[in-house]
N, C-alpha and C positions, 0 to 999 in steps of 0.2 A: 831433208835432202841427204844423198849416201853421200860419204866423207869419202877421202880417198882410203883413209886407216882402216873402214869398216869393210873396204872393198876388198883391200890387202891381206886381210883378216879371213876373208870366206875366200879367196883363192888359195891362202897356206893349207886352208883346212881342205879343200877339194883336193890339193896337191899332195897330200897327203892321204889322201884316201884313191887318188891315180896310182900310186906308190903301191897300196895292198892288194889291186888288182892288176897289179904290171904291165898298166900304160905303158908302154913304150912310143908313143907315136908322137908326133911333135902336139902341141899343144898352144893353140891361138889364144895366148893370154890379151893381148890387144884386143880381139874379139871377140873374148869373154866380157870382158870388160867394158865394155860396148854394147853386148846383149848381141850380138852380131850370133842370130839361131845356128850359121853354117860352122857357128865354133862347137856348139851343146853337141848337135846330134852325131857329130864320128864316137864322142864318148858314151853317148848312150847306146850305141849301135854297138858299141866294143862288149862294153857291161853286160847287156843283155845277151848277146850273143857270141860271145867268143871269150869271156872270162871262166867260165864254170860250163864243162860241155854237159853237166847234168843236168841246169837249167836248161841248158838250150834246145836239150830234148825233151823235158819239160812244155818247152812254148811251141814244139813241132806238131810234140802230139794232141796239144789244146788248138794247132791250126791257128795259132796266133804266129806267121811269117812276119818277119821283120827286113828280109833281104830284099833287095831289088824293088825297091818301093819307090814313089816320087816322096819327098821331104812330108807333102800332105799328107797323103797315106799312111806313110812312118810314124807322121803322129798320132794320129786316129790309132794305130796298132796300139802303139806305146800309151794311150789314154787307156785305151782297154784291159792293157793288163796289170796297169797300176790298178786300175779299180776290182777285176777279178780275180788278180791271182794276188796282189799284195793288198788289198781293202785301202788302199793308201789313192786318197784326192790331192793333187796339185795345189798350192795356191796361187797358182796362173790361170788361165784356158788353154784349149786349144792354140785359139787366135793369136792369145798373146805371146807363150811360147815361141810363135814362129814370125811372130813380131821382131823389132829392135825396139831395144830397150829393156827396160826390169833387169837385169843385169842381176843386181845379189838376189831377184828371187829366182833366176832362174840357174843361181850356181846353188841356192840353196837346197832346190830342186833337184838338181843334179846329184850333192850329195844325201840328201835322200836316197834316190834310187839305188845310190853305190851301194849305202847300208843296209837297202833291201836285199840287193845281191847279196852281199855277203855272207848275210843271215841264212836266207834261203837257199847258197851253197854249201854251210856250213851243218845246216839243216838234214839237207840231201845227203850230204858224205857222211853223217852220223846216221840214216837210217842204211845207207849203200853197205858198208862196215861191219855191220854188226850184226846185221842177218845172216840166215842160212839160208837157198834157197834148196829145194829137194828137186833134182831133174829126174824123170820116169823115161827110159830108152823103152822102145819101141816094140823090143823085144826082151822085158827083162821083167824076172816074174819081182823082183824084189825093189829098192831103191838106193839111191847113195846122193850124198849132199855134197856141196861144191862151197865156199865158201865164196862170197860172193864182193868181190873188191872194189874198190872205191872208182877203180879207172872203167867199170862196165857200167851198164845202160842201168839206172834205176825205173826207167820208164817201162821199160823191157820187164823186170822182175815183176814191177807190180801187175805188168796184162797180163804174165804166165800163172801168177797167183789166182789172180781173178776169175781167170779161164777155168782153170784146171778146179775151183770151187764146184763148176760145173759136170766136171767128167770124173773126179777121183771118188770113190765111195768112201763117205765116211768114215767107216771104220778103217779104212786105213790111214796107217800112222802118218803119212804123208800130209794128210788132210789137217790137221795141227797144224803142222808146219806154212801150209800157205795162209790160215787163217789166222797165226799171231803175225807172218808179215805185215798184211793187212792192217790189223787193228795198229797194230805198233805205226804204221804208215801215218792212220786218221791221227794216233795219240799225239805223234810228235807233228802235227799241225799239217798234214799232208793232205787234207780234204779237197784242192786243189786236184794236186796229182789222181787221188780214188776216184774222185769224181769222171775226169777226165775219162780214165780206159775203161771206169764203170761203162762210160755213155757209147 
């Protein structure tokens, strides 16, 4: 049986991990503590969708919506991308999730998720960063690179990359440059992402 200690224990740590994604909103600790589901899903709704806007275009353009759902729906999304884009299974269900009760597994669960965010924003800003991307004007016999910042669409970069594998001829030197984005994308664990605007 959970102790009160063991409960107090995984909300400091959740509480702390609200903290690195700048929860600001109030927080039904009553309700967590209770398993009470209407506590879980404002945080996972935050996480996923409004802590890192490069995940959250990320999950647009995989068509995995998360807004405007009934609580059921929401979790069906939210099962599906934990298994697609993070390879990470629950130790809940569905059902139970949206149950009461289980209470620390489903704070456990929750800071899971946090940790995946985190990662896979951290992920994101390190391939957004560090690339160059080469944009071709419409009318220009030649090219110029743009440095490509952390607050722009990575989702964006990799379809123009991918496109443009299409249309740029080889031997121009431009054609390098889309194709170490790319690889550099799959390297740093982005097969998610490729995949997606490949499809």
């Amino acid at each position: 049986m959970l102790s009160a200690g063991d409960m107090k224990s995984c909300l400091r740590k959740l509480e702390a991990l609200l903290r690195m994604i700048k929860y600001h909103k109030d927080v039904d600790y009553c309700g967590l503590s209770r398993g009470d589901p209407s506590a879980f899903l404002p945080i996972v709704s935050f996480a996923l969708t409004s802590f890192s806007s490069l995940l959250a275009e990320q999950l647009v353009a995989a068509g995995l919506e998360l807004t405007g759902k009934t609580d059921l729906r929401f979790t069906d999304t939210l099962y599906k991308i934990l298994r697609d884009m993070f390879q990470y299974k629950p130790i809940l269900s569905k059902q139970q999730f949206l149950q009461w009760g289980f209470s620390q597994r489903k704070v456990s669960v929750i800071c899971d998720i946090i940790n995946l965010v985190l990662e896979r924003h951290n992920q994101l800003k390190k391939v957004c960063s560090s690339v160059f991307v080469c944009v071709i004007g419409p009318r220009l016999l030649g090219f110029f690179s743009l440095q490509f910042h952390v607050e722009s669409s990575c989702v964006q970069v990799v379809n123009i990359c991918w496109k443009s594998l299409f249309t740029v001829d080889e031997r121009n030197p431009v054609f390098e440059y889309f194709k170490l984005f790319l690889v550099t994308a799959v390297m740093m664990d982005k097969a998610d992402l490729y995949k997606d605007v490949r499809s």
